[in-house]
C-alpha positions as CSV (number, residue, x, y, z in Angstrom):
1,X,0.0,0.0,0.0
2,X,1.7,3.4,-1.0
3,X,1.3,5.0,2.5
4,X,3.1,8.0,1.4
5,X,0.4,8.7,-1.5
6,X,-2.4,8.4,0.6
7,X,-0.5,10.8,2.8
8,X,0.0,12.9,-0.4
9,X,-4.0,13.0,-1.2
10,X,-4.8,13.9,2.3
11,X,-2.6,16.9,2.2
12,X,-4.9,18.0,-1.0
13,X,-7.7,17.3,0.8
14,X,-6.9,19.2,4.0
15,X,-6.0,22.6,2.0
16,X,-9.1,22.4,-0.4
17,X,-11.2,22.0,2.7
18,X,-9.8,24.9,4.3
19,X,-10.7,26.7,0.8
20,X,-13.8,25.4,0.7
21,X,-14.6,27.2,4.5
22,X,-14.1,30.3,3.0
23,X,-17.3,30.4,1.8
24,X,-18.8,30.7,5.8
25,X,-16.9,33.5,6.3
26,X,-17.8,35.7,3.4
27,X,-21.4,34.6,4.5
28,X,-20.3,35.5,8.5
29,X,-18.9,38.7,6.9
30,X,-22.2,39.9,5.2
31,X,-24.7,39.1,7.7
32,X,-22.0,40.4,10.4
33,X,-21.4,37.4,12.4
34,X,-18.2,38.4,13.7
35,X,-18.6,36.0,16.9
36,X,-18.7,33.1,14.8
37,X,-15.9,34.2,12.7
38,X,-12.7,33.7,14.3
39,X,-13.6,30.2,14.6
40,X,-13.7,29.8,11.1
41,X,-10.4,31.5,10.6
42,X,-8.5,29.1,12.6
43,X,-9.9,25.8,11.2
44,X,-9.0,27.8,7.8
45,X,-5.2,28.0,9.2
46,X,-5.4,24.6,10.8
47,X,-6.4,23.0,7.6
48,X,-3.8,24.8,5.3
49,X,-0.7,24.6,7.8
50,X,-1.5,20.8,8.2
51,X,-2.1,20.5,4.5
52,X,1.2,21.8,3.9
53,X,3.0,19.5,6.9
54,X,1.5,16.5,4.5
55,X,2.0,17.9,1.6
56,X,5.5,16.2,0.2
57,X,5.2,14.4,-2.7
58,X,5.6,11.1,-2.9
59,X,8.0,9.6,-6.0
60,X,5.7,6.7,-6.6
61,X,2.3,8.2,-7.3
62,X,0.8,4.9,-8.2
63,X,-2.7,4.0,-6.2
64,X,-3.8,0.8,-6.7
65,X,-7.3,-1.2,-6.2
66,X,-6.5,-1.1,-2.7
67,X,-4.9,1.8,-2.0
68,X,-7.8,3.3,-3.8
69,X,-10.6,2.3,-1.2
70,X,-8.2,2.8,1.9
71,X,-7.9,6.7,0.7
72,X,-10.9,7.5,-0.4
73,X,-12.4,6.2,3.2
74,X,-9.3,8.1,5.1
75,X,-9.5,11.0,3.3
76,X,-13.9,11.3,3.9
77,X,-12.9,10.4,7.6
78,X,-10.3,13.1,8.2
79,X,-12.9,15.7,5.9
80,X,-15.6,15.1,8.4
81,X,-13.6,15.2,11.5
82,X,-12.1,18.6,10.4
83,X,-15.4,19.6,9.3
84,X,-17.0,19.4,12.8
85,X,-15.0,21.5,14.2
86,X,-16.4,24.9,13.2
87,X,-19.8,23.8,14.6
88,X,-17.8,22.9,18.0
89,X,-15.6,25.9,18.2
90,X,-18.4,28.3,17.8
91,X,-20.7,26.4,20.7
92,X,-23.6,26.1,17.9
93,X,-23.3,22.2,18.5
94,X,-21.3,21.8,21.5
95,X,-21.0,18.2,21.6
96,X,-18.0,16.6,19.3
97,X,-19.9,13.9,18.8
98,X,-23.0,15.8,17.6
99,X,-21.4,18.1,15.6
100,X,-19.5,14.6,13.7
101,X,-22.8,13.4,13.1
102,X,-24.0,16.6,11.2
103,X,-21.3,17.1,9.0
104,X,-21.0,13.5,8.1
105,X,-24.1,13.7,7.3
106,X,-23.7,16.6,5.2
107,X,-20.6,15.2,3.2
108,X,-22.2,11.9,2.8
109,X,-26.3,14.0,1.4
110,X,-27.9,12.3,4.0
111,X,-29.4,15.4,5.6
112,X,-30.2,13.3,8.9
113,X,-29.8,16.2,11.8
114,X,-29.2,16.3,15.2
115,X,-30.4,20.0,15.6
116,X,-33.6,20.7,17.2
117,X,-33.8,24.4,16.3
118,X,-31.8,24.8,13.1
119,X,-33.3,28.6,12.6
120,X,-30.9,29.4,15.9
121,X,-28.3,28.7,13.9
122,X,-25.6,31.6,12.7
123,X,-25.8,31.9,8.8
124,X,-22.1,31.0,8.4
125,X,-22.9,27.7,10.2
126,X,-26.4,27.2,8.1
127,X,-23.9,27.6,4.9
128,X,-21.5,25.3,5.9
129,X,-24.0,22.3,6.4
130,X,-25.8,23.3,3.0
131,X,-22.2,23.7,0.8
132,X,-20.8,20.3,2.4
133,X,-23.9,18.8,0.7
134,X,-22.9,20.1,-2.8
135,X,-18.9,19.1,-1.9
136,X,-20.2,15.6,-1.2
137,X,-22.6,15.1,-3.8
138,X,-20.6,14.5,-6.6
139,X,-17.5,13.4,-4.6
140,X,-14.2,15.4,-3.3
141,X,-11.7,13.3,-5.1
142,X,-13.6,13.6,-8.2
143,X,-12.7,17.3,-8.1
144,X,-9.5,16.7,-7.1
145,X,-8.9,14.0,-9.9
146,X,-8.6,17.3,-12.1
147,X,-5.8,18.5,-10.3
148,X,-3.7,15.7,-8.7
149,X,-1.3,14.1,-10.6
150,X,-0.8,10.4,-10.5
151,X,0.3,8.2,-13.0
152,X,-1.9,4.7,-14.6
153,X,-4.9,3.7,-13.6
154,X,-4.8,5.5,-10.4
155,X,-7.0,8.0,-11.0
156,X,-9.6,5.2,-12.0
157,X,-9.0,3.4,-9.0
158,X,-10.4,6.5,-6.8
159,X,-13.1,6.8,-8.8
160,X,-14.2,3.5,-8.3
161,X,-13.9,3.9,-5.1
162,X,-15.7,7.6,-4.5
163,X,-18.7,7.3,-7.2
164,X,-21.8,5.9,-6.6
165,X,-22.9,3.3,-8.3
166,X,-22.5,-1.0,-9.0
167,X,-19.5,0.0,-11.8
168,X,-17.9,3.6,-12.9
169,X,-16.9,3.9,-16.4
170,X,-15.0,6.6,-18.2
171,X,-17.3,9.0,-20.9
172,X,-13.4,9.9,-22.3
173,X,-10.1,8.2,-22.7
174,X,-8.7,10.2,-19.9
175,X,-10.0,10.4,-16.5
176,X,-9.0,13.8,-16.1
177,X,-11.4,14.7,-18.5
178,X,-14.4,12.5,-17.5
179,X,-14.2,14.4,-13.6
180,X,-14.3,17.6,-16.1
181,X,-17.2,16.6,-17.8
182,X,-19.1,15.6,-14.3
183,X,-18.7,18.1,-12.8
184,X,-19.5,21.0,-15.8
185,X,-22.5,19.3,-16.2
186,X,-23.2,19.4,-11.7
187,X,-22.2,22.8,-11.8
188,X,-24.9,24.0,-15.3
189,X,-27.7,22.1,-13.4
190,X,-26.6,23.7,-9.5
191,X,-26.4,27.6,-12.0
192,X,-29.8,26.0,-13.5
193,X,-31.8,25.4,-10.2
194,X,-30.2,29.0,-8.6
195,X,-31.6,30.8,-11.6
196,X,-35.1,29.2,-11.6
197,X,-35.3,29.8,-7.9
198,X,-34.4,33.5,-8.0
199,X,-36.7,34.3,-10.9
200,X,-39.4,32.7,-8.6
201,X,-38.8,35.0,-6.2
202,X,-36.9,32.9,-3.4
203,X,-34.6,34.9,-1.2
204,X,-30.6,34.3,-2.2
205,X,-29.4,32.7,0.8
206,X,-32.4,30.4,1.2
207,X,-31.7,29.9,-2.8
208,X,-28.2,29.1,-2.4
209,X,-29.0,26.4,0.4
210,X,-31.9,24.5,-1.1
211,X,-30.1,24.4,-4.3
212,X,-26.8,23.5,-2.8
213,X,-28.9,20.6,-0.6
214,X,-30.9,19.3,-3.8
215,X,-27.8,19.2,-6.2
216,X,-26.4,16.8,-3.7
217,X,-29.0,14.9,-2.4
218,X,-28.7,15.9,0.7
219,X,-31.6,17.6,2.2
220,X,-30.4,20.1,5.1
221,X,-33.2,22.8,5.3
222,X,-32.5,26.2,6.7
223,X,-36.3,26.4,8.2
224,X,-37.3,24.9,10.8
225,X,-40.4,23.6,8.7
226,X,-37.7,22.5,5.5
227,X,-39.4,23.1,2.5
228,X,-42.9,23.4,3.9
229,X,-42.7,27.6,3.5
230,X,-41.7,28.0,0.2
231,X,-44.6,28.6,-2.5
232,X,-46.0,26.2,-4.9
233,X,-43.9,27.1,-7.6
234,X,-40.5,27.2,-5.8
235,X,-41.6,23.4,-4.4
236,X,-42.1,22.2,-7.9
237,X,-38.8,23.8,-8.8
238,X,-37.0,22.0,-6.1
239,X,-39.1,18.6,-7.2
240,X,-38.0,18.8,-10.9
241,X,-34.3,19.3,-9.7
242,X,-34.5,16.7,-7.2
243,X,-35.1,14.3,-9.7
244,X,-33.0,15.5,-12.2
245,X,-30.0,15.1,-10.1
246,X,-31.1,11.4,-9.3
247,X,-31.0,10.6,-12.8
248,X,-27.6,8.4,-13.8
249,X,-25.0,11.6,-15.3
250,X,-24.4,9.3,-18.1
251,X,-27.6,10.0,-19.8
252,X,-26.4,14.0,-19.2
253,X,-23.7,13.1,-21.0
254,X,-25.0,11.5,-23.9
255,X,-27.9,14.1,-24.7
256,X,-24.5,16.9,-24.3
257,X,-23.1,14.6,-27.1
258,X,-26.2,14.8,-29.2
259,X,-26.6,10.5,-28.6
260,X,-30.3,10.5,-27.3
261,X,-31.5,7.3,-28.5
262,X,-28.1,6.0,-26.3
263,X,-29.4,8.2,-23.5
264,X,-32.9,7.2,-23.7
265,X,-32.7,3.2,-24.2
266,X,-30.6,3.3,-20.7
267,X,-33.1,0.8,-18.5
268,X,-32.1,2.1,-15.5
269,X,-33.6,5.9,-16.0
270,X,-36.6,4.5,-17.7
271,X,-37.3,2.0,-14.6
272,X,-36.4,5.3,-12.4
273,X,-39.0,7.7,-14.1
274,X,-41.6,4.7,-14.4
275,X,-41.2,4.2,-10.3
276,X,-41.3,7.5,-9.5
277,X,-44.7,7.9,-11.9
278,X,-46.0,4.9,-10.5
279,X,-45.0,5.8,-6.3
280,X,-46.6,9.5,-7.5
281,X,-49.8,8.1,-8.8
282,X,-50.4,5.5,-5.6
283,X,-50.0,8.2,-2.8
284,X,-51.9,10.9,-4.5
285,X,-54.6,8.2,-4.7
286,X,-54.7,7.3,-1.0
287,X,-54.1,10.8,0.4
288,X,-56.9,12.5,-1.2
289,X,-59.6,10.0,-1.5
290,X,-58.7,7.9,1.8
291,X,-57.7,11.0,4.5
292,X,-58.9,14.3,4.7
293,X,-55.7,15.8,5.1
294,X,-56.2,17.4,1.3
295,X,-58.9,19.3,0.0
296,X,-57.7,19.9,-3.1
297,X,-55.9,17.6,-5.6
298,X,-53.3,19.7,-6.5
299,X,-52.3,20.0,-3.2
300,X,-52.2,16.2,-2.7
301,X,-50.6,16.1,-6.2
302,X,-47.8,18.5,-5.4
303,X,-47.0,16.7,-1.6
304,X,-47.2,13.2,-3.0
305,X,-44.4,14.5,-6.0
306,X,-42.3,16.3,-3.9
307,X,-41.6,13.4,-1.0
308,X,-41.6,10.7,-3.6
309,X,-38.8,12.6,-5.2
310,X,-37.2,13.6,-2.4
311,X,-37.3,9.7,-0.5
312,X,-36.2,7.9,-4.1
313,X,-33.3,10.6,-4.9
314,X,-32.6,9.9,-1.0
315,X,-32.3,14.4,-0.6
316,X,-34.6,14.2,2.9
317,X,-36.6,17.7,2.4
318,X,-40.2,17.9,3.2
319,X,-43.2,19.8,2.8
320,X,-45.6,17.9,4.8
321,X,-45.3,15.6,8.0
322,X,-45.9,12.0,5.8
323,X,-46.3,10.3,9.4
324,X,-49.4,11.3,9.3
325,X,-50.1,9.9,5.8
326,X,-51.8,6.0,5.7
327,X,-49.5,2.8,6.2
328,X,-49.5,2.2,2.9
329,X,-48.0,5.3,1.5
330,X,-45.2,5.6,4.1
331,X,-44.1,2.3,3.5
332,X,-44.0,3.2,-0.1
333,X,-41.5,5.7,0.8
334,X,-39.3,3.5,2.9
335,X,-39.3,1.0,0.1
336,X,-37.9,4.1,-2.0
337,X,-35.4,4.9,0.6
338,X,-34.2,1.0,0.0
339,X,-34.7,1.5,-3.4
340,X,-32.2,4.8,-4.0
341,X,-31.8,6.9,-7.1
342,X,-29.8,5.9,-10.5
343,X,-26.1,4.7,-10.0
344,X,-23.9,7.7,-11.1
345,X,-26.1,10.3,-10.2
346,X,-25.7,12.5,-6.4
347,X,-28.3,10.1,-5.0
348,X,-27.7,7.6,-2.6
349,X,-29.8,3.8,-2.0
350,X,-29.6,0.6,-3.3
351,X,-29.3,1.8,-6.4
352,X,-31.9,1.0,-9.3
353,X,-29.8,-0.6,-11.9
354,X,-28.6,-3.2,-8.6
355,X,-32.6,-3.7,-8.5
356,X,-32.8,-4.1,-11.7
357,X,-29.9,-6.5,-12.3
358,X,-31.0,-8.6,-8.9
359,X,-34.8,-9.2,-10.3
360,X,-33.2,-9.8,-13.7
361,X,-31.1,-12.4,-12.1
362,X,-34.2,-13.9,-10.1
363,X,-35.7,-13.8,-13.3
364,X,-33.0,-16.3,-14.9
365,X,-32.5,-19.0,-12.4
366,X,-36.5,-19.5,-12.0
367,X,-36.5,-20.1,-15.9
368,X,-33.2,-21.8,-15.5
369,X,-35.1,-23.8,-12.6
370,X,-37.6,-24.7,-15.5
371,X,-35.8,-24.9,-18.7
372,X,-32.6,-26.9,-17.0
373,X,-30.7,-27.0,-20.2
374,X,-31.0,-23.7,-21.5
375,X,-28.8,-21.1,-21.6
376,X,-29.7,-17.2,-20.4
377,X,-28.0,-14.3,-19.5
378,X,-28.6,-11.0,-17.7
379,X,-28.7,-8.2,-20.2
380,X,-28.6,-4.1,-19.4
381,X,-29.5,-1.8,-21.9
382,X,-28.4,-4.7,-24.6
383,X,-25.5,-5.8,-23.4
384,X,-24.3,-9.0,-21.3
385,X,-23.6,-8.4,-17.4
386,X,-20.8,-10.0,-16.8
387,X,-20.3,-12.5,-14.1
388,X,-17.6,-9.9,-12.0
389,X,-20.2,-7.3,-11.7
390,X,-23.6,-9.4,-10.7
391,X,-21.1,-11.1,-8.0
392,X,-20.1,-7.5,-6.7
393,X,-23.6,-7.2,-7.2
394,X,-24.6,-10.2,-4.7
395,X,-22.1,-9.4,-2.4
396,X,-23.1,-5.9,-2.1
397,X,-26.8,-6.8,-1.1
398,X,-25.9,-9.6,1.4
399,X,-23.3,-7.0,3.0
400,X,-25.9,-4.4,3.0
401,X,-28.7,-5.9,5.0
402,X,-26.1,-7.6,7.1
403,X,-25.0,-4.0,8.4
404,X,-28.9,-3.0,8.1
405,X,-30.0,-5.8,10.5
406,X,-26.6,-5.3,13.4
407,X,-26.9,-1.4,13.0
408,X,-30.9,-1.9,14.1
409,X,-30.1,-4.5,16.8
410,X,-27.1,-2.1,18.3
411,X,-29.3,1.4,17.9
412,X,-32.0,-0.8,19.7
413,X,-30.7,-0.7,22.7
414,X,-32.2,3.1,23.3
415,X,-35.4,1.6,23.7
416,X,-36.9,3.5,20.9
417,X,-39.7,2.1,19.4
418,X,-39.0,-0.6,15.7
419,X,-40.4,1.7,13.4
420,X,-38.1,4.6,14.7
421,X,-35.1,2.5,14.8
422,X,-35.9,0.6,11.3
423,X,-36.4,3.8,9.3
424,X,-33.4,5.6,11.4
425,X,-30.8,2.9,9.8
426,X,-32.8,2.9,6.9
427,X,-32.6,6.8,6.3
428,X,-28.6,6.7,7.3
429,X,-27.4,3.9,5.3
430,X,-29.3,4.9,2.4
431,X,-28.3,8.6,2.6
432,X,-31.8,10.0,3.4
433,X,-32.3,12.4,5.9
434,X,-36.0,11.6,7.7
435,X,-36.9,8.7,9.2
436,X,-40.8,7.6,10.4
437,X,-42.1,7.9,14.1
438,X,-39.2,9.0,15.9
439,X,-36.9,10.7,13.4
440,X,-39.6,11.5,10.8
441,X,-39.5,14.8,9.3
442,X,-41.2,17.0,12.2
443,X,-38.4,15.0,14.5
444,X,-34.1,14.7,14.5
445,X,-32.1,12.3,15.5
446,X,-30.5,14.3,19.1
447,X,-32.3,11.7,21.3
448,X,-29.6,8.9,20.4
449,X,-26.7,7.6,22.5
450,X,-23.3,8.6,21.4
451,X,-22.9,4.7,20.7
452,X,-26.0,4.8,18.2
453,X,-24.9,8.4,16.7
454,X,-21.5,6.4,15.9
455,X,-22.9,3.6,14.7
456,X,-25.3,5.7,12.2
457,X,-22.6,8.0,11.1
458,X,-20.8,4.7,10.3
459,X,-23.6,3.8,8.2
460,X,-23.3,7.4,6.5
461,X,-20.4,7.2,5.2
462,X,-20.7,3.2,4.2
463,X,-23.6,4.0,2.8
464,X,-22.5,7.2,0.6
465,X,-19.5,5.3,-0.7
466,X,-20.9,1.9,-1.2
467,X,-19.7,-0.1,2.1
468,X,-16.8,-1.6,1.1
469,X,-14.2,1.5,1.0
470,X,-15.1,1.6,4.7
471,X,-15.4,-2.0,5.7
472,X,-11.5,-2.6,4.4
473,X,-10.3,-0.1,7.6
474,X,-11.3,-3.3,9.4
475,X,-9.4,-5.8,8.2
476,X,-5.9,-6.4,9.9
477,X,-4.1,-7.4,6.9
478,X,-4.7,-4.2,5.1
479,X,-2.3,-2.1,7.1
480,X,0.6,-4.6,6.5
481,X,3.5,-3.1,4.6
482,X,3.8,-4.7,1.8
């Protein structure tokens, strides 16, 4: 393992971090926050003079397969842990503890909060949580893959390891330019939702959060109330972007190359669009003809749209309490958390090509079952699925409800009721935000044991960057020199 180039990358990570934090204190200076500001300064200085300390580089820039996890899971840890510090320094979240579980789950678009009054919050601090959405949506590393020089396929390997998704390919020969092309495209839709917000008259600083916390997924609100405020028309903004960034960047990328038929005969955004129709369609229903919590359709329309896009694209902003919606559409929404948005895009989840691929694969082996001599395979968007990635496949799933069940057994021990403990592991591991009972939307997470806070910011970043970058840290042999 080339220790002294994942020394290397953490140095770049340390000093764009610090960069990064400038952005809370321009906002401290505007709104005058000059209590609050010092204590951005010195994580600023912290992070750059540290960055520098790290900062020799290495004569073998090679990082391979292994390497590649084992960074990309160091270099999210030491993010978040530098992260939470600001929120400490400046007493808004006192506890470390508390303040590692917000940021985490900022980085990692979960949107999960441990903040009972967020509106008592400084601006600088509001910004922070909001812009570490953006920073984690499409991935750190993948911005710094522009910049960083290493030599092979090592740029490959920590995209792998950082992107969401069952397999990363590259749009481009060079990877260089693929981390380009994501992130021009995150950055026109981010300038894209900002725009549509301001010409419907939302205020700039509520703008710049919502749009940072929808680009990413991630769902932090500045209101106490989320999304519930805003008017109509900004709400259906925020649901059209919301969905658009759960859609796989790879059809972006084909429609920018003029290749729609490509684009459109991908599976896995037509199965997306066709669940999130279908989710849309079956709440609506129940809400308005079943409860008298909406008098008008539109109303139950607009709700029903806007938490079915915000649970599948796993962002976590609300605009109505949906505990108080029938069984049968919450449960809907916690199979959408499972579910996730498209591999490659901000969201988090399952993934739906991995749902797509696993009832593909069920599919086979019950004909396989009847037709014993014939021979099938599982086919994506016309092509064969080979046997490396429906075993990754496999693995993942097993791995994933393995850490679903113990995280639920451990967090259980708080004596909190199933459903709350269920949809708590459920909303972390999948990169949510809000829960049901307990941690629902007009809820947080504060009431939690330090034990269960670690155990579900685990889950947040094993979640965000698909378990096994994370679950390597624990194996023994990893850290021998080789």
């Amino acid at each position: 393992m080339n220790r002294a180039m994942i020394r290397y990358v953490t140095s770049w990570i340390l000093r764009l971090e610090g960069l990064l934090l400038c952005s809370s204190v321009i906002i401290a200076l505007i709104y005058r926050e000059f209590d609050v500001l010092p204590k951005y300064l010195m994580v600023i200085a912290g992070c750059e003079a540290l960055g520098f300390l790290l900062a020799q580089k290495p004569e073998d820039s090679r990082i391979y397969q292994k390497s590649g996890y084992i960074t990309v899971a160091l270099a999210w840890i030491v993010m978040s842990a530098v992260g939470a510090l600001p929120f400490v320094l400046t007493g808004e979240i006192p506890n470390y503890i508390d303040a590692l579980f917000e940021i985490v789950s900022g980085f990692t678009t979960t949107g999960s909060s441990i903040l009972k009054d967020v509106e008592a919050v400084s601006h600088a601090s509001l910004f922070w949580r909001s812009f570490s959405h953006w920073i984690g949506g499409m991935g750190v590393l993948v911005f710094i893959l522009m910049f960083i020089p290493v030599k092979g396929g090592s740029q490959m390997n920590l995209m792998r390891a950082e992107s969401p998704g069952p397999d990363v390919s590259k749009f481009v020969p060079r990877v260089h330019n693929t981390a380009s092309i994501l992130y021009k495209i995150y950055l026109g839709m981010t300038l894209g939702q900002i725009l549509c917000l301001l010409i419907a008259r939302m205020p700039w600083f509520d703008t710049l959060c919502i749009t940072f916390g929808t680009a990413g997924t991630g769902g932090f609100g500045i209101l106490n109330s989320s999304c519930a405020s805003y008017t109509p028309v900004q709400q259906w903004i925020i649901t059209i972007f919301m969905i658009a960034f759960g859609v796989n960047f790879s059809f972006y990328f084909l429609l920018l190359f003029r290749k729609p038929k490509a684009a459109f005969k991908m599976e896995e955004v037509r199965a997306y669009g066709l669940i999130i129709l279908t989710s849309i369609v079956l709440i609506t229903v129940q809400i308005f003809s079943r409860t008298t919590l909406y008098h008008h359709l539109g109303d139950a329309v607009r709700d029903a749209a806007f938490q079915v896009g915000s649970i599948i694209t796993t962002t976590g902003f609300s605009t109505t309490d949906f505990n108080q919606w029938p069984s049968f559409s919450k449960w809907i929404l916690v199979l959408l958390m499972i579910c996730g948005a498209c591999a490659g895009s901000t969201g988090g989840g399952m993934k739906v090509s991995r749902i797509l691929v696993l009832l593909k694969t069920l599919k086979k082996e019950l004909l396989q079952i009847v037709h014993p001599r014939s021979v099938r395979k599982v086919m994506l968007d016309g092509e064969t699925v080979e046997h490396t990635v429906l075993r990754s496949i496999n693995v993942f799933t097993a791995v994933y409800f393995l850490i679903f069940g113990l995280s639920v057994l451990i967090i259980s021990l708080d004596g909190f009721s199933m459903e709350t403990n269920f949809t708590a592991v459920a909303a972390t591991l999948n990169n949510i935000g809000p829960g049901l009972a307990g941690v629902g939307p007009a809820s947080n997470f504060s009431a939690y044991s330090p034990i269960s806070k670690l155990i579900l910011t685990f889950d947040m970043l094993a979640g965000r960057l698909e378990i096994f970058p994370m679950l390597l840290l624990f194996v023994p042999s990893i850290w021998q020199r080789s």
